[in-house]
N, C-alpha and C positions, 0 to 999 in steps of 0.2 A: 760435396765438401770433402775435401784430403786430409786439412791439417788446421789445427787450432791457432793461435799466435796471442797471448795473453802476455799486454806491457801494460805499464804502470807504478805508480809510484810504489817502494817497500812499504808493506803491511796492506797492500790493497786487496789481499787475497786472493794473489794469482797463484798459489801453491797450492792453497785449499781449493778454490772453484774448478783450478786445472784439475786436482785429481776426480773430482764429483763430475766433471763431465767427460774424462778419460772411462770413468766407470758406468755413467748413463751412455756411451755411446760406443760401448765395446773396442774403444781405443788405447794406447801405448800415453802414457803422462812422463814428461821429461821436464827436468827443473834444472835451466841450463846455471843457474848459481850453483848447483851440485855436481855438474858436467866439471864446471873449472875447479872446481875443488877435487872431484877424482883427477882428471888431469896432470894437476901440477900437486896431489898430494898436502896442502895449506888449505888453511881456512881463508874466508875473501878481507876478513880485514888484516891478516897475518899479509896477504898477498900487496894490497894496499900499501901498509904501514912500509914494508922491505922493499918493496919496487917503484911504489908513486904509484897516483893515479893515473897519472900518463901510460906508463906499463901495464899494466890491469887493463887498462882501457884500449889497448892496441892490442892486448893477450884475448878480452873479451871478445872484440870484434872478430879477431881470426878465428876462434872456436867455434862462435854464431857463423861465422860463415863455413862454416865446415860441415855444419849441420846435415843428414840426409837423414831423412823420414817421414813416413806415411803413414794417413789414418793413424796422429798423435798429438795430443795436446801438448803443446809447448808452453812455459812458463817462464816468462825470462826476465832474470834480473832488474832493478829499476833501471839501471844505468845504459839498461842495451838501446837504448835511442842517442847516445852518443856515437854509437858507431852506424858510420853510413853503409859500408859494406854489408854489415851481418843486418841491418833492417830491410834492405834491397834483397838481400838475398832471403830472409824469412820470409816478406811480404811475396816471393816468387814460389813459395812454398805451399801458402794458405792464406785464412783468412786472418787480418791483425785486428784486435779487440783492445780495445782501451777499457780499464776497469775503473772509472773514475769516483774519486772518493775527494771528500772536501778538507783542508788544510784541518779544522778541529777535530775529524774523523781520525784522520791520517798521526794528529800527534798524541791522541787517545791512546790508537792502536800501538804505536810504534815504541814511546818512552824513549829509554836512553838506545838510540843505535849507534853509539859508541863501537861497538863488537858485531854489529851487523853486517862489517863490509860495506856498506854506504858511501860512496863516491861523493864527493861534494865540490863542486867545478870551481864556483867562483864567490860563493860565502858561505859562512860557517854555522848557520842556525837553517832550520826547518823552514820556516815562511820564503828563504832566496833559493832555497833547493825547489820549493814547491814550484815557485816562477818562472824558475829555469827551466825545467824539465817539463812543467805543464804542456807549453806549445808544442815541444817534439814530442809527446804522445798524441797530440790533437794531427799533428802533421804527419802520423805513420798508419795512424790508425783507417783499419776500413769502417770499422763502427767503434760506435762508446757505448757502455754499460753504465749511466749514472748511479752508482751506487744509493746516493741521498735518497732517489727515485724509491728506493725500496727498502729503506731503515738501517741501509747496512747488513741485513741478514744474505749470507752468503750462499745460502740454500737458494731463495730466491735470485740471488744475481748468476746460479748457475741456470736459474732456470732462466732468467731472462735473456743470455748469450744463446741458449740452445732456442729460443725461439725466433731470434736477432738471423743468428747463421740458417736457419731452415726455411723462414718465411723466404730466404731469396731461390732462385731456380738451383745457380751456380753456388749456393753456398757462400758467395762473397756480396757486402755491402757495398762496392766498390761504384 
């Protein structure tokens, strides 16, 4: 196993599980929404708001694909399953983990993400973002972490990736 790849929807806790298993596996944790924000300097809904989603989303994918690193959990934005390049090229990198969490889970955690930076392609509430974006992490991913599976407790869904990635030879579900 090389390299982590944790997508999924905002507030699934790929921020938090990415660093608990950067830290169980003596690896590098990168939270590429932090990547774009040192970058260009903005916050992602400052980025958003002044550019378009279009722009963000053509800025995202060129920075995911820019990416070089080993032996690191990666964390990446909800929205990085819109870009085909930076998925192709993550997925060339390591293993991609879908963290999946259920639409009441997901609007629990998440409240107003107004200020989140949150992309939202083609409607304006939580249940069309969910829809949307669901199948492109089912279609990127080498495995899924069903969250429900485990109450939502993040402790355990770190533990459940680190046994997902290690039961295989190669480190990939693939």
């Amino acid at each position: 196993m090389n390299n982590i790849i944790l997508i999924g929807m905002p507030s699934s806790g790929k921020s938090t599980v990415g660093v608990l298993l950067a830290k169980a596996l003596g690896y590098r944790f990168l939270d590429t929404d932090l990547l774009i924000q040192e970058k260009t300097g903005q916050l992602l809904h400052e980025l958003i708001s002044e550019k378009g989603k279009d722009a963000f989303l053509a800025l995202e994918d060129r920075l995911l694909s820019e990416i070089c690193a080993e032996r690191t959990v990666i964390a990446t934005g909800g929205s990085a399953v819109y870009g085909k390049e930076a998925m192709a090229h993550l997925r060339s990198l390591g293993t991609v983990i879908y963290l999946k969490i259920d639409l009441d889970t997901l609007a629990a955690r998440l409240g107003d993400y107004t200020h989140r930076g949150v992309v939202q392609m083609h409607g304006n509430d939580l249940p069309s973002l969910f829809a949307e974006r669901t199948p492109l992490y089912e279609q990127y991913a080498d495995c899924t972490v069903d969250e429900a599976l485990l109450d939502g407790d993040l402790g355990r869904t770190m533990e459940a990736v680190l046994s997902t990635v290690s039961e295989k030879p190669s480190g990939s579900c693939r």
